[in-house]
N, C-alpha and C positions, 0 to 999 in steps of 0.2 A: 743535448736536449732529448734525442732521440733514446737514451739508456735511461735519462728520469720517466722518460714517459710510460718505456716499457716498465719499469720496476711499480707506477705506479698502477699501471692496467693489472700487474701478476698481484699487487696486493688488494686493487680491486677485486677482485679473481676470486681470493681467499678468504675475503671478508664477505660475499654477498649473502646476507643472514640477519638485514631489517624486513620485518614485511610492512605495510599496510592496508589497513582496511578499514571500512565504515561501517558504522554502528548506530543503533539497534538495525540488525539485517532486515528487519519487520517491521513496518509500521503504519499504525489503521489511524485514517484523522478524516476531519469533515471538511468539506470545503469552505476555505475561508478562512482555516483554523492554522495553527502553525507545527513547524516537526522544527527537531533538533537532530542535527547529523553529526558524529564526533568522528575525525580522524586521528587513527590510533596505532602508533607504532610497536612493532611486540618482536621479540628474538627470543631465541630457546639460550645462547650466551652471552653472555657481560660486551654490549654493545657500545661506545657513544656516539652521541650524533650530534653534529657542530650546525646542520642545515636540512631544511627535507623541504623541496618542491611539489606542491600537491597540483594537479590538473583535475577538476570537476567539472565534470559532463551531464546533463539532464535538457526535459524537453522545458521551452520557457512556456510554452502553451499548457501548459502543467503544475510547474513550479515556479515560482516566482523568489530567486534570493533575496535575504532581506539583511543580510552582516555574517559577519563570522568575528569571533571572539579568539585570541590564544588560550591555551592551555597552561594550565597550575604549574611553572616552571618559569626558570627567569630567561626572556627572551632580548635579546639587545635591537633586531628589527621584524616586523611581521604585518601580514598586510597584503593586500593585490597590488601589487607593486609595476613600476614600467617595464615591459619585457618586451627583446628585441622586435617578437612575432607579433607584438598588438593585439595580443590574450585578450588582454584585462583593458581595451580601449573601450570594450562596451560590456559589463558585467550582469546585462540583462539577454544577453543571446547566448545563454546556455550550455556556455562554458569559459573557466578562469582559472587564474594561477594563482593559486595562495605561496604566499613566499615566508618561511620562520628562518630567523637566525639566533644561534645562540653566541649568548657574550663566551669570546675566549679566552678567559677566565673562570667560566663556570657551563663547562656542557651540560646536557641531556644524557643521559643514558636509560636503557633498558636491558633485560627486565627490570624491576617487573611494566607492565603493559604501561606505555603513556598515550595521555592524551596530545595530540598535536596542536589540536584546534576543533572550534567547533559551530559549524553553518547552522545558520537558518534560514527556513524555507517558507513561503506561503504557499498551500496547496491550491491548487486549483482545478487539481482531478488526479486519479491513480497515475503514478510515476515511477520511473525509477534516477537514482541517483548513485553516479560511477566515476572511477577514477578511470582516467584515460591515461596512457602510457607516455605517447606526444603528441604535440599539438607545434604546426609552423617548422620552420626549420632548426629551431634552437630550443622549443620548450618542451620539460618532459617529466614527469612525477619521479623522483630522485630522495632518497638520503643520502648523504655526507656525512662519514665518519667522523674520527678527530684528526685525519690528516685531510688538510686541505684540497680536493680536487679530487679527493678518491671516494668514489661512491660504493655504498654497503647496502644498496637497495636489493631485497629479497622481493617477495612473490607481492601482486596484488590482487586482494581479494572482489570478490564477484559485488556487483552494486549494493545499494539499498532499497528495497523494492516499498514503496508508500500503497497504501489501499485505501481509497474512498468508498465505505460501504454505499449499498443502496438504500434507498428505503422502500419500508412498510408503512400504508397510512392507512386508516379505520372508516369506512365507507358509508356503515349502517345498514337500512335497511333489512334486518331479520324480520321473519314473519314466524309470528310464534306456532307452536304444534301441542301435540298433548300434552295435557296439563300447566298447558300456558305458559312452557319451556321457551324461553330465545335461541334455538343452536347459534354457538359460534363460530370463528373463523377466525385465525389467526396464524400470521407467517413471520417466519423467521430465518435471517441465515444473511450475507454480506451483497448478494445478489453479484459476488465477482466471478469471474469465468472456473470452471472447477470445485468452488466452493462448495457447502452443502447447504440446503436447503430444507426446511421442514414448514409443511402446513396442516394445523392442529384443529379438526372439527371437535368439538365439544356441545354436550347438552341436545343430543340428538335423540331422537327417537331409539332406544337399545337395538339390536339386532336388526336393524331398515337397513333401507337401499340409499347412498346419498349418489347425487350427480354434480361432479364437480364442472363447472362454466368457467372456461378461461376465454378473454378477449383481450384482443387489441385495441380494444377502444370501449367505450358506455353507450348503449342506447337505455338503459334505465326505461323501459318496455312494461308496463304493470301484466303479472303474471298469477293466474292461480289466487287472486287474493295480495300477492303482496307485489315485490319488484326485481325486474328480471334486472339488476347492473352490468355485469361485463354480455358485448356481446358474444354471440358463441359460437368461438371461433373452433374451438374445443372444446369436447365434452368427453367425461370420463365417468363411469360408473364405478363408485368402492362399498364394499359392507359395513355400515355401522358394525361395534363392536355390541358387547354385552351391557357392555355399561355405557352405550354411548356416546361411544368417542371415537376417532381414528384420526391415527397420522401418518401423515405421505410426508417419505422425504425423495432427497434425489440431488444429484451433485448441478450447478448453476451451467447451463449450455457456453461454450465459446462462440464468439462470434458477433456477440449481439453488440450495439453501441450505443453509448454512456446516450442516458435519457428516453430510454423505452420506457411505455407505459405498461403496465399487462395487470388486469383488474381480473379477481377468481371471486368466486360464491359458490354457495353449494347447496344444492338445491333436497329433503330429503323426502321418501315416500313416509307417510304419516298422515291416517285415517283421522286423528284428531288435527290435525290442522286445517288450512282453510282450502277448498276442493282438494283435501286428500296430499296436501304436501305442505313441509315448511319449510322454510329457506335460513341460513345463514345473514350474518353480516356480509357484505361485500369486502374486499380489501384490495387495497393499489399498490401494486410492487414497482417502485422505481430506480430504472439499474443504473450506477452512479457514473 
C-alpha cells in the first residue's frame, strides 16, 4: 500500500498543472439585483479531469446564494453534495462545497479553458467572492486527473470582487443668475473607496467665484434669495471657467460606511442674481 501511495503522491507531483479561478474578476450590480460567478479550469497542457472539489467562501450579509448550474460538459454527478465536514449542511452561511463528477467514459479536459460550473448570487452590498483552499477536516478545493485519487490541482486564483455603486440624486433648488441662467450640479463616479469622482458645475456665471457647500445632513436654510441645501460642514472656494463651467474630481475617501449621506451645491458670486449670487442644484451622494 505504502509503494502505491508513494507512486501516486510522485505522479501527483508531476501533474500539478489545473488552476482555478472565478470569473468575471469584476463585477458592479445594484442591490437586489443578481451576479453570475463561473468557475473555470485552465492548464497551459493537455489536462484531464475525472472530478474537481470547489469550496466557496463569501460574507452571507452580502451575498446571498441562490443555485449553481454545471457547465457545457457531460457530468455523471454534481451538486452540494453530503460531505463528512457538514460544508453544505447550511448553504446559506457562507460557505460550500460544490462537488462535479465526470462519467468515466467520457472526462473533461483542458485546454482550452472550461467552465466547471456556475453560482448565483443575490447582492446585498459590495462583496467579494473566493475559493478557499479547506474547510473541516476532510474538505478542500481539488482537481482529479484521470487516475483515480491523484490530484492535478494547480494555483487558485485571487476572489471575485462585486461592487455596489453609490448613488447620485437631483435635489433642485437652483436659483437663477444673469440672464436668467440655472447653474448646475452634477456628480458622478461609484462613490466606492479609491474610486474616482467628478462633480460638474455648469451654466455659471463665466469667469466668477463659485463656493462649493458639502454637508452631512439638509437644513435647507433660504439664503440670498434662494436655498442654502447641504449644511456647511465644508466649504470650498473654485473659479468659474471662461465659459462657465468647472470640474472637480478626486479619487472616493476609504473608510467611510455603506449609507452615508453627503448633500454638495454650490453657491456662485453673480451681480445679476438675486443679492449678488446664484446657486446650483443641490445633489445627494449616497455611498453604497
Amino acid at each position: 500500500m505504502s509503494v502505491v501511495f508513494t507512486l501516486l503522491q510522485a505522479l501527483s507531483l508531476l501533474t500539478l498543472q489545473v488552476d482555478l479561478r472565478l470569473e468575471p474578476g469584476h463585477q458592479s450590480a445594484l442591490v437586489g439585483g443578481t451576479i453570475f460567478v463561473d468557475l473555470v479550469a485552465s492548464a497551459a497542457d493537455p489536462e484531464p479531469i475525472s472530478a474537481v472539489d470547489a469550496i466557496l467562501a463569501w460574507d452571507p450579509a452580502r451575498l446571498a446564494l441562490q443555485g449553481a448550474s454545471v457547465g457545457a460538459f457531460p457530468s455523471f454527478v454534481s451538486g452540494f453534495l453530503p460531505d463528512p465536514d457538514g460544508i453544505n449542511l447550511d448553504l446559506d452561511d457562507g460557505e460550500v462545497l460544490y462537488t462535479v463528477l465526470m462519467p468515466p467514459s467520457t472526462l473533461a479536459s483542458v485546454p482550452p479553458d472550461l467552465v466547471i460550473a456556475t453560482f448565483e448570487f443575490q447582492v446585498l452590498s459590495s462583496a467579494c467572492v473566493a475559493l478557499a483552499p479547506s474547510a473541516g477536516i476532510f474538505g478542500s478545493t481539488r482537481v482529479i486527473g484521470a487516475v483515480p485519487g491523484v490530484e492535478v490541482t494547480g494555483s487558485l486564483a485571487p476572489g471575485v470582487v462585486v461592487e455596489v455603486p453609490g448613488t447620485w440624486s437631483l435635489l433642485g433648488h437652483a436659483l437663477a443668475g444673469t440672464g436668467g441662467l440655472l447653474p448646475t450640479l452634477e456628480g458622478d463616479g461609484a462613490l466606492l473607496p479609491c474610486d474616482p469622482w467628478v462633480l460638474s458645475i455648469d451654466d455659471a456665471l463665466p469667469s466668477s467665484t463659485s463656493f462649493v457647500v458639502l454637508g452631512f445632513s439638509q437644513i435647507s436654510l433660504p439664503l440670498k434669495g434662494g436655498l442654502l441645501v447641504p449644511a456647511p460642514d465644508i466649504v470650498r472656494s473654485f473659479p468659474i471657467g471662461p465659459t462657465g463651467a468647472r470640474v472637480l474630481s478626486g479619487s472616493w475617501p476609504a473608510g467611510l460606511p455603506g449609507g452615508v449621506e453627503i448633500s454638495l451645491q454650490a453657491w456662485i458670486l453673480d451681480p445679476g442674481g438675486s443679492s449678488g449670487f446664484s446657486s446650483t442644484n443641490a445633489v445627494l451622494a449616497t455611498t453604497p
